[in-house]
Backbone bond lengths (Angstrom), bond angles and torsions (degrees), N, CA, C in turn:
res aa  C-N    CA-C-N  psi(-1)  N-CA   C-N-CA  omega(-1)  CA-C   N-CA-C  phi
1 X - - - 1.436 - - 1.524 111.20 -
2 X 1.389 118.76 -37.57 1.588 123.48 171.18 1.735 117.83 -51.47
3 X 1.394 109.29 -32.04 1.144 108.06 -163.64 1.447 114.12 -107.46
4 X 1.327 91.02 0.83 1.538 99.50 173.39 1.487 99.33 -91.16
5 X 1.510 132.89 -40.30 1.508 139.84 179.24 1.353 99.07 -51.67
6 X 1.089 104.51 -74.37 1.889 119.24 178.02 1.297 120.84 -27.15
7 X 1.762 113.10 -51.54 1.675 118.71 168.20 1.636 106.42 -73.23
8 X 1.265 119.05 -25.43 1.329 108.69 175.29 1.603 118.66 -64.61
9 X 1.267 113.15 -47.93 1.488 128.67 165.77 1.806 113.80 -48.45
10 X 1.371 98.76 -45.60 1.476 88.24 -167.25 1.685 101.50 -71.82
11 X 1.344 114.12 -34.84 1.556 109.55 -155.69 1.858 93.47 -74.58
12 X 1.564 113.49 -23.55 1.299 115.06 -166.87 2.446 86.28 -68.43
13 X 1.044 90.15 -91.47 1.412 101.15 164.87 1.540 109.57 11.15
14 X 1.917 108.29 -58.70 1.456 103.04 179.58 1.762 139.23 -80.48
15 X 1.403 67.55 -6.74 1.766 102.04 -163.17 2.017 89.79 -82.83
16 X 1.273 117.09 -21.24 1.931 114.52 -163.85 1.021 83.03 -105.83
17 X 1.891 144.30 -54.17 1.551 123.99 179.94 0.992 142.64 -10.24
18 X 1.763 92.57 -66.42 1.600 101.48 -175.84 1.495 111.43 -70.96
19 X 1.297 118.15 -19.11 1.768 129.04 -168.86 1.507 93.81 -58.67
20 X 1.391 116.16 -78.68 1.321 155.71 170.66 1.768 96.67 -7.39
21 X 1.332 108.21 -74.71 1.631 138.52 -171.47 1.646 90.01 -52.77
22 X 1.667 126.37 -60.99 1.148 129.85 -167.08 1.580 106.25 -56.39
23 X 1.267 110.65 -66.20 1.368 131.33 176.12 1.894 105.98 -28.26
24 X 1.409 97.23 -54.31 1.514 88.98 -167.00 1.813 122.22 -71.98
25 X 1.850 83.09 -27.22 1.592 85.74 -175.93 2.156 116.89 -66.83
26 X 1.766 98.04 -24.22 1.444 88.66 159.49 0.839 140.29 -99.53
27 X 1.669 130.33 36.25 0.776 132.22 150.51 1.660 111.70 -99.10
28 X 0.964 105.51 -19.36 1.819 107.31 178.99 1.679 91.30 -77.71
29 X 1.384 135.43 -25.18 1.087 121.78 175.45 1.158 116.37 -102.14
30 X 2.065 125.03 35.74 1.352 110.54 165.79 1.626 69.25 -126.81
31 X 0.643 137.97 12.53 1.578 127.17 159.55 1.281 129.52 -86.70
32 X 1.926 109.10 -29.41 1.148 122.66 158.66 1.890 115.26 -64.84
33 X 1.044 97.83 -64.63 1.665 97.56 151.23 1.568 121.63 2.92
34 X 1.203 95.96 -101.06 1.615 128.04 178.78 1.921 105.55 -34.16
35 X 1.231 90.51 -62.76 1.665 99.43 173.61 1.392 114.15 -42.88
36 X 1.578 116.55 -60.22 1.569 120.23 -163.04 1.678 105.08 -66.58
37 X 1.376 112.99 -47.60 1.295 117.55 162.65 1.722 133.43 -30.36
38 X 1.249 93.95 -39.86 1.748 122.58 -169.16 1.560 84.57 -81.60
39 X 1.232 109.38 -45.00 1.326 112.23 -159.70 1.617 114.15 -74.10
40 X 1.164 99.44 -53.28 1.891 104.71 161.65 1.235 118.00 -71.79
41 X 1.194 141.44 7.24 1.529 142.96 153.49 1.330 129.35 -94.27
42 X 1.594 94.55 -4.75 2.034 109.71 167.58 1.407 74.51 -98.94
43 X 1.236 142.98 -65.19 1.225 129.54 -147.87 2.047 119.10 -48.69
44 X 1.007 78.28 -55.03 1.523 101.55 160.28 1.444 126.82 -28.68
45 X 1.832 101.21 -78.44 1.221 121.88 144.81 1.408 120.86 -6.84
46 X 1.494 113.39 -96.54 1.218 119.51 179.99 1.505 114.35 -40.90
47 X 1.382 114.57 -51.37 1.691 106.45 -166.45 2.202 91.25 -61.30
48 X 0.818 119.17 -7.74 1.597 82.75 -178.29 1.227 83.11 -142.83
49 X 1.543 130.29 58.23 1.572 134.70 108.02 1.396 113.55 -82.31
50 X 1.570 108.57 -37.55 1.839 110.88 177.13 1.194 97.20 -44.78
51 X 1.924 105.25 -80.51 1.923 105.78 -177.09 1.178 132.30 -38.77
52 X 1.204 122.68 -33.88 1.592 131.36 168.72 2.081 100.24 -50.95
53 X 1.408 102.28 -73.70 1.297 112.05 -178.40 1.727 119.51 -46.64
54 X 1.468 114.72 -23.09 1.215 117.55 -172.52 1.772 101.13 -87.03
55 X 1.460 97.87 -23.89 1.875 99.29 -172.47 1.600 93.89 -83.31
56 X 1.320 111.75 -33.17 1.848 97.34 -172.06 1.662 88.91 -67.85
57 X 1.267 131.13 -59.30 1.571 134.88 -162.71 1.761 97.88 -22.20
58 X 1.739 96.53 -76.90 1.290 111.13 -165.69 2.071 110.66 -45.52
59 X 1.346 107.15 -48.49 1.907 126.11 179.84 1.498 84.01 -50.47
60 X 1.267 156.22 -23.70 1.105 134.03 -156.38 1.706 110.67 -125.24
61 X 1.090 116.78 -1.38 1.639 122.94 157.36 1.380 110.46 -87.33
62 X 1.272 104.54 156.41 1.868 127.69 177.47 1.858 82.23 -65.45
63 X 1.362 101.64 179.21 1.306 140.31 179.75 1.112 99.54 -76.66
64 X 1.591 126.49 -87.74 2.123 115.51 162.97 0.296 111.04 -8.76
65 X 1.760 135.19 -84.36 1.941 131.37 -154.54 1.832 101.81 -50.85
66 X 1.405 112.22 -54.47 1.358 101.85 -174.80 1.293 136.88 -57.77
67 X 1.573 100.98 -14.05 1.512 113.18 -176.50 1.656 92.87 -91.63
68 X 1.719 122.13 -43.07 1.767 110.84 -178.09 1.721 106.28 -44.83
69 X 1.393 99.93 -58.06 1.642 117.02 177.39 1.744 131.40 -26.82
70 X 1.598 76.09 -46.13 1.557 83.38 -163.39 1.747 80.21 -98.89
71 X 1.442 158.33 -13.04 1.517 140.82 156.80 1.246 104.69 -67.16
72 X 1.597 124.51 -32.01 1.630 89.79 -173.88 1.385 113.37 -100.40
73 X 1.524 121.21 10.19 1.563 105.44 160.04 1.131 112.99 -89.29
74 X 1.432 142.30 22.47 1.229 174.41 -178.85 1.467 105.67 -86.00
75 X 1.270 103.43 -58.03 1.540 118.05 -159.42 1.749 96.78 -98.26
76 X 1.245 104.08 -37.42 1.811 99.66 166.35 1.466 103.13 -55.51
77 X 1.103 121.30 -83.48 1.272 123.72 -175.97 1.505 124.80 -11.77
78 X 1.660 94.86 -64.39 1.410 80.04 176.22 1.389 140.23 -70.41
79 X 1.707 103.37 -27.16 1.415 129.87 177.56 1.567 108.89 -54.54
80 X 1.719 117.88 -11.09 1.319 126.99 179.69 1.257 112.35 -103.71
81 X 1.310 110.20 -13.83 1.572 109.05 174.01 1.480 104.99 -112.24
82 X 0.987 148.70 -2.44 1.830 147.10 136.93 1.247 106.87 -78.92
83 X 1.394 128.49 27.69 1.809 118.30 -177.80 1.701 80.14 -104.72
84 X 1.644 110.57 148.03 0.975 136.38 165.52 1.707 132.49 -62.32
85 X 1.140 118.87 114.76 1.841 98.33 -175.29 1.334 110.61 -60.78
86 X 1.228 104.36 -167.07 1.066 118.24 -162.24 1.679 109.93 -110.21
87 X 1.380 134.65 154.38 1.190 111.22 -169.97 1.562 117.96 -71.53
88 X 1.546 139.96 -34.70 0.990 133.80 167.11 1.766 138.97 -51.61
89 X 1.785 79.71 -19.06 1.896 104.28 175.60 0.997 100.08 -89.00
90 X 1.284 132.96 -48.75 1.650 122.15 -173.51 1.764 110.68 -76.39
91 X 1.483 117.11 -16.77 1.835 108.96 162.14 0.917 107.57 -55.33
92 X 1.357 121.78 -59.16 1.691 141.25 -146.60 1.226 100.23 -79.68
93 X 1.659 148.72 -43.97 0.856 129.55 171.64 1.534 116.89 -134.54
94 X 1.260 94.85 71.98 1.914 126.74 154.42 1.777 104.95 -24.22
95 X 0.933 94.26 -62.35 1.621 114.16 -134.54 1.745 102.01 -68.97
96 X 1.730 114.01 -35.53 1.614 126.21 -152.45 1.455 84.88 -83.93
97 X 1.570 99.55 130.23 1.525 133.62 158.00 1.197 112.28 -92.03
C-alpha cells in the first residue's frame, strides 16, 4: 500500500513540474513583452525629438544658409551615387541590374 502512495505522489509530483516550469516561463515572457514595448516607445520618442530638433535647426538659419544646405546635400547625394564600389562589393554582387 506504501508504494502504491509513493508512485502516486511521484507521478502526481511530475505531472505539477512541468505546469510550474510552463507557468514561469510566461510570465518571464509578459515581462519580456512589457520591456520591448517600453523599449520601442523611447525608440520612437527619440526619433521625433531628433525631427523636432532638426525643424528648430533649420527655423533658425537665414534663407542663404538654407539654400547652401539644401545644394550641398544635393551634391553629396549625388557624389554617393557615382562613388565607385568597392572591390569585394562589386565580386559579390556581379549579377544586380
Amino acid at each position: 500500500m506504501k508504494t502504491f502512495l509513493y508512485r502516486l505522489l511521484f507521478i502526481l509530483a511530475l505531472l505539477v513540474v512541468p505546469a510550474a516550469v510552463v507557468n514561469a516561463q510566461s510570465k518571464a515572457s509578459t515581462v519580456q513583452k512589457k520591456a520591448d514595448k517600453k523599449k520601442e516607445a523611447n525608440i520612437e520618442k527619440q526619433k521625433k525629438g531628433e525631427l523636432k530638433g532638426r525643424k528648430r535647426h533649420m527655423a533658425l538659419q537665414t534663407k542663404d544658409v538654407r539654400k547652401r544646405m539644401k545644394k550641398h546635400s544635393r551634391y553629396v547625394k549625388n557624389q554617393q551615387l557615382n562613388k565607385k564600389r568597392g572591390f569585394f562589393y562589386r565580386l559579390l554582387h556581379r549579377n544586380e541590374h
